[in-house]
GUNULUM-904783 format. One line per 2 residues: their letters; for each residue x negated, y negated, z of N, C-alpha, C. Coordinates in nm, 2 decimals, decimal comma. Example, Ala and Ser with C-alpha at 12.3 -4.5 7.8 and 13.67 -1.06 7.14 Angstrom:
<nodes>
AS = -1,32 0,57 0,78 -1,23 0,45 0,78 -1,32 0,33 0,78; -1,28 0,22 0,71 -1,37 0,11 0,71 -1,29 0,00 0,79
</nodes>
This chain:
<nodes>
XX = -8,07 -19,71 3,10 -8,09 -19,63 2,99 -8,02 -19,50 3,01; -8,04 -19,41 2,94 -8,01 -19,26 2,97 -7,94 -19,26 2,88
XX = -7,79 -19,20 2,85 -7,71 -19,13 2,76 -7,71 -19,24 2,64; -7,68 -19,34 2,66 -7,64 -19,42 2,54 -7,80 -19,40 2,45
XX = -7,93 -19,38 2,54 -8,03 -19,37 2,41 -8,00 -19,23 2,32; -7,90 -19,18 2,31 -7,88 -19,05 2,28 -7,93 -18,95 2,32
XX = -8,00 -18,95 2,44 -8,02 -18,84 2,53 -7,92 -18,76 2,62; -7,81 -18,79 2,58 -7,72 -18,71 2,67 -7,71 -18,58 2,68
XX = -7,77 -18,48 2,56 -7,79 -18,38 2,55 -7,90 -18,29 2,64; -8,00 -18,42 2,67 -8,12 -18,37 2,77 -8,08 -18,33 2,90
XX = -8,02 -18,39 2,94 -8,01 -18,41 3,10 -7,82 -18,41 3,11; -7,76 -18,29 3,09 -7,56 -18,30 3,04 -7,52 -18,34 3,22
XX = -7,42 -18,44 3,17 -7,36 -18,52 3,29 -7,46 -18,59 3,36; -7,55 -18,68 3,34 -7,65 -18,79 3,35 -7,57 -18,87 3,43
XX = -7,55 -18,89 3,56 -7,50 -19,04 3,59 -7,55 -19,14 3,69; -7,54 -19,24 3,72 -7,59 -19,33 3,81 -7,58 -19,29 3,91
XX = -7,73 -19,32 3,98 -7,82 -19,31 4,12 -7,74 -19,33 4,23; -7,70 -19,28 4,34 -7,62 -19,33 4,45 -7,67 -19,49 4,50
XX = -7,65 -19,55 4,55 -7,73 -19,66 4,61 -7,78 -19,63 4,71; -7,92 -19,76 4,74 -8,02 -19,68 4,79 -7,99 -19,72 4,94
XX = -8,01 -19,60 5,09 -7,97 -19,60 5,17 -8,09 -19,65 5,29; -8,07 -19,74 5,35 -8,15 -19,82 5,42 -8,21 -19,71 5,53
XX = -8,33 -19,68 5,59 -8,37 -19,62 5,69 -8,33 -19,64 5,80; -8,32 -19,73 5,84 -8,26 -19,77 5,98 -8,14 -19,84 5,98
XX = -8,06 -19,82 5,88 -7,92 -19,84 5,89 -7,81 -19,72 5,82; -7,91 -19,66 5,82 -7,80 -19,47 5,76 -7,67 -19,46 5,86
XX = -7,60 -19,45 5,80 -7,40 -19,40 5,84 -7,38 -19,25 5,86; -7,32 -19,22 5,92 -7,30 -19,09 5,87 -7,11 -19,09 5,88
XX = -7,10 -19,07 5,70 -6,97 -19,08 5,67 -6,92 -19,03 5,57; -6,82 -18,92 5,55 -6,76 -18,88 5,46 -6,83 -18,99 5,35
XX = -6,90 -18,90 5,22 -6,91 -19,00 5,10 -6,78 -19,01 4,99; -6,75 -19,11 4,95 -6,64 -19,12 4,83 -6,68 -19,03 4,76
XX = -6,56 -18,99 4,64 -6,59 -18,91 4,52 -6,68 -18,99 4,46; -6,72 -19,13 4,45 -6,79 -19,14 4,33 -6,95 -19,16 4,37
XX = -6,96 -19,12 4,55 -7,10 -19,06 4,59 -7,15 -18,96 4,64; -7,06 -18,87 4,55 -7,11 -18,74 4,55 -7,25 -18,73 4,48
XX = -7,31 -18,59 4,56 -7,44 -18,56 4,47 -7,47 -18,58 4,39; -7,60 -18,67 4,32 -7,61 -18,66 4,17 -7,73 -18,56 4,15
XX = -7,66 -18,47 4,02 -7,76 -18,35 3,98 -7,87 -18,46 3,88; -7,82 -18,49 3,78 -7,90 -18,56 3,69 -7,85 -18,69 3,66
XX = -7,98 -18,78 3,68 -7,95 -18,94 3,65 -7,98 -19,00 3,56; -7,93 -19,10 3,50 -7,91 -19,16 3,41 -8,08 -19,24 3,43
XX = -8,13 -19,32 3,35 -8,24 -19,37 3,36 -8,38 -19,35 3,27; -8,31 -19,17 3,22 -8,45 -19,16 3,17 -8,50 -19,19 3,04
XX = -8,40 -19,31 2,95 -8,41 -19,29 2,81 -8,53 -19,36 2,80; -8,57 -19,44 2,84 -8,75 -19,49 2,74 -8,85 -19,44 2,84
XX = -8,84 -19,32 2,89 -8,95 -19,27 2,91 -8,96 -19,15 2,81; -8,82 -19,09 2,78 -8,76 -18,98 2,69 -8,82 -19,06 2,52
XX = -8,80 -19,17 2,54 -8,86 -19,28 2,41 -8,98 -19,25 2,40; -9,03 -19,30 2,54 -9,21 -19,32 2,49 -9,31 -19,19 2,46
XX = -9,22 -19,04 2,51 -9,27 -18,92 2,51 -9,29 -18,88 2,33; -9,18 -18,93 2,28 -9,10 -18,94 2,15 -9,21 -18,99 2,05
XX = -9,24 -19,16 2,07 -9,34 -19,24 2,06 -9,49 -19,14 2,03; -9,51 -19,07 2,11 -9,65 -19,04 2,13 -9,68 -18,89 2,06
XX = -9,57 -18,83 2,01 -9,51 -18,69 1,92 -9,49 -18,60 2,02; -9,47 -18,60 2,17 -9,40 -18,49 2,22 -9,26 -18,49 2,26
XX = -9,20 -18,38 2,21 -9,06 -18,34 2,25 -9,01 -18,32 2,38; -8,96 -18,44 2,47 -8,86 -18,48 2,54 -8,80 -18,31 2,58
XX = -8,74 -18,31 2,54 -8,65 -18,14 2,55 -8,74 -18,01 2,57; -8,86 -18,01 2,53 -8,93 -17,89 2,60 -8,99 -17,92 2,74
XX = -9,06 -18,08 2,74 -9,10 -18,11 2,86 -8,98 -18,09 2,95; -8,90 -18,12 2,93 -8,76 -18,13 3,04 -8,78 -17,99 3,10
XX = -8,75 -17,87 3,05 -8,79 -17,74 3,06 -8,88 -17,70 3,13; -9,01 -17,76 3,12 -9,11 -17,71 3,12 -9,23 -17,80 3,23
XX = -9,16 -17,81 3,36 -9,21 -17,89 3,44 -9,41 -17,84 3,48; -9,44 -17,76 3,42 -9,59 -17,78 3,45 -9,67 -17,84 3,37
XX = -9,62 -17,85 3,22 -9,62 -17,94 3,13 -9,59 -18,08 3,16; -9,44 -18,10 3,18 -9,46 -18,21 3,22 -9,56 -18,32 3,33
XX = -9,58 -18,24 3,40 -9,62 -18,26 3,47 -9,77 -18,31 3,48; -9,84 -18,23 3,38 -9,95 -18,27 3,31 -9,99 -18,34 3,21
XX = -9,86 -18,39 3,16 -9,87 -18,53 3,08 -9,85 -18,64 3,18; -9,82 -18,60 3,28 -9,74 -18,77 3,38 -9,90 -18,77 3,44
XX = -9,99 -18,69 3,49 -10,08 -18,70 3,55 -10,18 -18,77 3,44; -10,15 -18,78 3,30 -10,25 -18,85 3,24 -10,18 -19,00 3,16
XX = -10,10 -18,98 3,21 -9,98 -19,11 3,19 -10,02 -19,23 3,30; -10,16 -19,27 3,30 -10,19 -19,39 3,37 -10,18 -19,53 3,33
XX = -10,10 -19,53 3,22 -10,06 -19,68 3,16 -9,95 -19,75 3,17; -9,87 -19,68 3,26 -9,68 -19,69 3,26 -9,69 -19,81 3,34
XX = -9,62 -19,88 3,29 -9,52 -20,06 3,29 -9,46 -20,01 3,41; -9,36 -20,06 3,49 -9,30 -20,08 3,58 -9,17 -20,00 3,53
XX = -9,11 -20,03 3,42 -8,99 -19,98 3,38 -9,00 -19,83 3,30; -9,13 -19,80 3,25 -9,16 -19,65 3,23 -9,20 -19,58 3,38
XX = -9,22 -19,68 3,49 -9,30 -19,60 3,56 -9,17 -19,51 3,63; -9,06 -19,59 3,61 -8,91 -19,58 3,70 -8,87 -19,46 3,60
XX = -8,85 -19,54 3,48 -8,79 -19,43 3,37 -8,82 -19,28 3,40; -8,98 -19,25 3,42 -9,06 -19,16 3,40 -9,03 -19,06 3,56
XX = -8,97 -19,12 3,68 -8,95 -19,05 3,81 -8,84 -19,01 3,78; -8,75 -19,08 3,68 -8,58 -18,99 3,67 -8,63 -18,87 3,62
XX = -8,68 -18,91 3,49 -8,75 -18,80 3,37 -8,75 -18,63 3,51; -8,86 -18,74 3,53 -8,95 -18,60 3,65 -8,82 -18,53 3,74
XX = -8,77 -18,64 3,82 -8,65 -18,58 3,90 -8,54 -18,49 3,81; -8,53 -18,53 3,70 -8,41 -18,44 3,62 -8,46 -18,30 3,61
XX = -8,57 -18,30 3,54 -8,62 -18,19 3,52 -8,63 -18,13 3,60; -8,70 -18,12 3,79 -8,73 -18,06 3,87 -8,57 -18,00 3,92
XX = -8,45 -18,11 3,87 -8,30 -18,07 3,90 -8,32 -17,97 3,82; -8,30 -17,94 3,69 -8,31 -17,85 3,61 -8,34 -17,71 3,63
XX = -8,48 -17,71 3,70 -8,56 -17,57 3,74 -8,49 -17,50 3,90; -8,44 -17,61 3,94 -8,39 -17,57 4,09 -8,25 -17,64 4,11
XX = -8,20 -17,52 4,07 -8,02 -17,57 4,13 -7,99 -17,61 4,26; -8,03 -17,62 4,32 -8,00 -17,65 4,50 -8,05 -17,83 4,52
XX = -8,10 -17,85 4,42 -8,17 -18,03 4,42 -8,08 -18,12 4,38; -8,07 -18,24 4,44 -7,98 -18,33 4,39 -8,05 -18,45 4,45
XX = -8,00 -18,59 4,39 -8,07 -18,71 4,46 -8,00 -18,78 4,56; -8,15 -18,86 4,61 -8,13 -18,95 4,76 -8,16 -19,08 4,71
XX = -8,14 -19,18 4,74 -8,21 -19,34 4,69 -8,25 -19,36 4,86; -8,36 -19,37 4,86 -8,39 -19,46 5,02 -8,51 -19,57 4,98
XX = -8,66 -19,52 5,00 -8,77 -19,65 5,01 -8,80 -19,61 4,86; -8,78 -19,52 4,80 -8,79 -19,50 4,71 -8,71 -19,36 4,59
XX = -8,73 -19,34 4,48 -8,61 -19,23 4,40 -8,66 -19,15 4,46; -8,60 -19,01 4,50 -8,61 -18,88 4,61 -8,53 -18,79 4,50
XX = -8,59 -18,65 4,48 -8,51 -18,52 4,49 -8,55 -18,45 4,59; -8,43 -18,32 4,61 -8,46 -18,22 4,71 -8,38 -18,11 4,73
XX = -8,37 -18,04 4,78 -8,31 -17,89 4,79 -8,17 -18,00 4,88; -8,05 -17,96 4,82 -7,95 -17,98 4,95 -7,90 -18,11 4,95
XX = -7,93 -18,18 4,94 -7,89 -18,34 4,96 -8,05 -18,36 5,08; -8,15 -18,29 5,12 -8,23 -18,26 5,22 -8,37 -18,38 5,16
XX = -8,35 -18,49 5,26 -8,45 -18,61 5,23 -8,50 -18,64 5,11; -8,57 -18,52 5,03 -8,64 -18,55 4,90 -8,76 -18,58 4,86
XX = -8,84 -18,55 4,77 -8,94 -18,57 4,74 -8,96 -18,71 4,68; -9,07 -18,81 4,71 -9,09 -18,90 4,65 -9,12 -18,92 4,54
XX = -9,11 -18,94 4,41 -9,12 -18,92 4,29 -9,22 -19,05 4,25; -9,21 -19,12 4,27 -9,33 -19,24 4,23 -9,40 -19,19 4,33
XX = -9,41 -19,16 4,47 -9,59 -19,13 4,49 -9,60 -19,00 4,43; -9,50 -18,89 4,38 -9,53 -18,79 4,30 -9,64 -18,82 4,16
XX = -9,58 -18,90 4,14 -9,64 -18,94 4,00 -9,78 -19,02 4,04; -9,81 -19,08 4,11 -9,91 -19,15 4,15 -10,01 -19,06 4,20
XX = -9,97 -18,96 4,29 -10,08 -18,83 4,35 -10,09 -18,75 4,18; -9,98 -18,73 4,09 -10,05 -18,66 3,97 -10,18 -18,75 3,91
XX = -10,11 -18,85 3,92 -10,25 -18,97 3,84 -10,37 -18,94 3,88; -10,35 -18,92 4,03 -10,53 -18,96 4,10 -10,55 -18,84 4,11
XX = -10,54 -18,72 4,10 -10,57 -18,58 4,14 -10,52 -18,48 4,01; -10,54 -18,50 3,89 -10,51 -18,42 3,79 -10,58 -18,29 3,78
XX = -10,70 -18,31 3,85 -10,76 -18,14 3,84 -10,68 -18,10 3,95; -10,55 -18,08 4,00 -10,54 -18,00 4,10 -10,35 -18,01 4,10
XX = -10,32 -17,98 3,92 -10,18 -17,98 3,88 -10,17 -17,81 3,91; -10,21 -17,71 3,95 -10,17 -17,61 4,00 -10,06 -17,57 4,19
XX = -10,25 -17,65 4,23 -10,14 -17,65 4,35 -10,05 -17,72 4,39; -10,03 -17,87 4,30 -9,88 -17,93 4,32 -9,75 -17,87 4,29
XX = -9,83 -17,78 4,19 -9,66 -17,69 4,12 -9,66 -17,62 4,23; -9,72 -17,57 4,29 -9,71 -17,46 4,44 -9,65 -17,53 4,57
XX = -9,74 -17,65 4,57 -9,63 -17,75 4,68 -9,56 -17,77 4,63; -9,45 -17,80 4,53 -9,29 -17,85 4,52 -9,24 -17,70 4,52
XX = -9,29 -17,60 4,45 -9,19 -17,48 4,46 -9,24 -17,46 4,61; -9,28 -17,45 4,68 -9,23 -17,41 4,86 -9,14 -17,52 4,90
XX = -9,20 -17,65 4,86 -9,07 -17,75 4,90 -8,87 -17,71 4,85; -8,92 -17,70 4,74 -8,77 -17,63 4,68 -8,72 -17,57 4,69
XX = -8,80 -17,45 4,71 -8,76 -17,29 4,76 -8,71 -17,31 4,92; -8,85 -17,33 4,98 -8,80 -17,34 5,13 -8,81 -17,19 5,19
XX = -8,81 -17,18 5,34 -8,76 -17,08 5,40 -8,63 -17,08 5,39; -8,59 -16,95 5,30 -8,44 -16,94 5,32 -8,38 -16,99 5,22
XX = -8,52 -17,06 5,13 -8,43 -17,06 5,03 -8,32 -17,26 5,02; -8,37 -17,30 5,12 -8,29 -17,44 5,13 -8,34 -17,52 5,24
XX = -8,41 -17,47 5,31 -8,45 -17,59 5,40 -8,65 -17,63 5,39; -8,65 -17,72 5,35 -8,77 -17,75 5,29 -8,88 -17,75 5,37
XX = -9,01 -17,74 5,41 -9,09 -17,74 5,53 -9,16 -17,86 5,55; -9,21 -17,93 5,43 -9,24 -18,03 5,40 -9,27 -18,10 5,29
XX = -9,24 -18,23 5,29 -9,26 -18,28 5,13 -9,42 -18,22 5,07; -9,34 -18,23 4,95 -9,47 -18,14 4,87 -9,57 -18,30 4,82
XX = -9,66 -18,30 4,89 -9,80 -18,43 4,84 -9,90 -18,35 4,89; -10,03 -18,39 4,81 -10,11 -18,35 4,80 -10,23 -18,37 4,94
XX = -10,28 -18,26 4,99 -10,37 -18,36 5,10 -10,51 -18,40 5,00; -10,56 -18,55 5,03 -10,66 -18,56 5,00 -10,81 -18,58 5,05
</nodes>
């Protein structure tokens, strides 16, 4: 999904996910031009649908990651293919608020300051599910994640202790 649902406007220069890089078989090698960093990925159109579907606007949530963020935390009905949809959604937008983030593919979709490991985005979305009274301090864990000492190196993934 993504641009062709006519969301290209949401997320400008949307393109496919690097492939995803095995844990115990990572290279380290000059990447081609065509795996270079991706700022924003392609993926998010039927979660961008289903936000649509339900009467909220796609384009302020993008913006507006504590919002978003408190719809994904009550978004406990997502299919397999909204659940995926809905981690780009999330990843774009957290690209959006913090220019230094770009994606990883490994055991699972990752943003992060730098090309730097990344945040898990499906257990992101899974810890919003199960801990919704406590969407403040996850916005506090990913902005120390993002921010970082210095501004780029992250201290640790932002998940919730429970």
């Amino acid at each position: 999904m993504g641009p062709r649902d006519g969301d290209a406007s949401l997320f400008p220069g949307a393109r496919a996910l690097p492939q995803p890089i095995p844990r115990r078989e990572a290279t380290y090698r000059p990447a081609p031009e065509s795996e270079l960093p991706v700022r924003y990925a392609v993926g998010y159109g039927t979660y961008a649908n289903r936000l649509r579907t339900r009467g909220m606007s796609p384009e302020t949530l993008a913006g507006d990651l504590p919002a978003l963020m408190k719809v994904l935390s009550e978004d406990a009905d997502l299919d397999t293919e909204s659940l995926h949809s809905a981690a780009i959604f999330l990843g774009n937008s957290v690209a959006a608020r913090y220019p230094s983030a770009t994606w990883s593919v490994m055991d699972e979709l990752r943003i992060g300051p730098g090309g730097v490991g990344g945040a898990p985005l499906l257990t992101i979305i899974t810890q919003l599910q199960q801990n919704a009274t406590r969407l403040t301090d996850f916005m506090e864990a990913l902005e120390r994640y993002m921010t970082g000492p210095g501004g780029t190196s992250p201290s640790r993934t932002p998940t919730l202790d429970t």
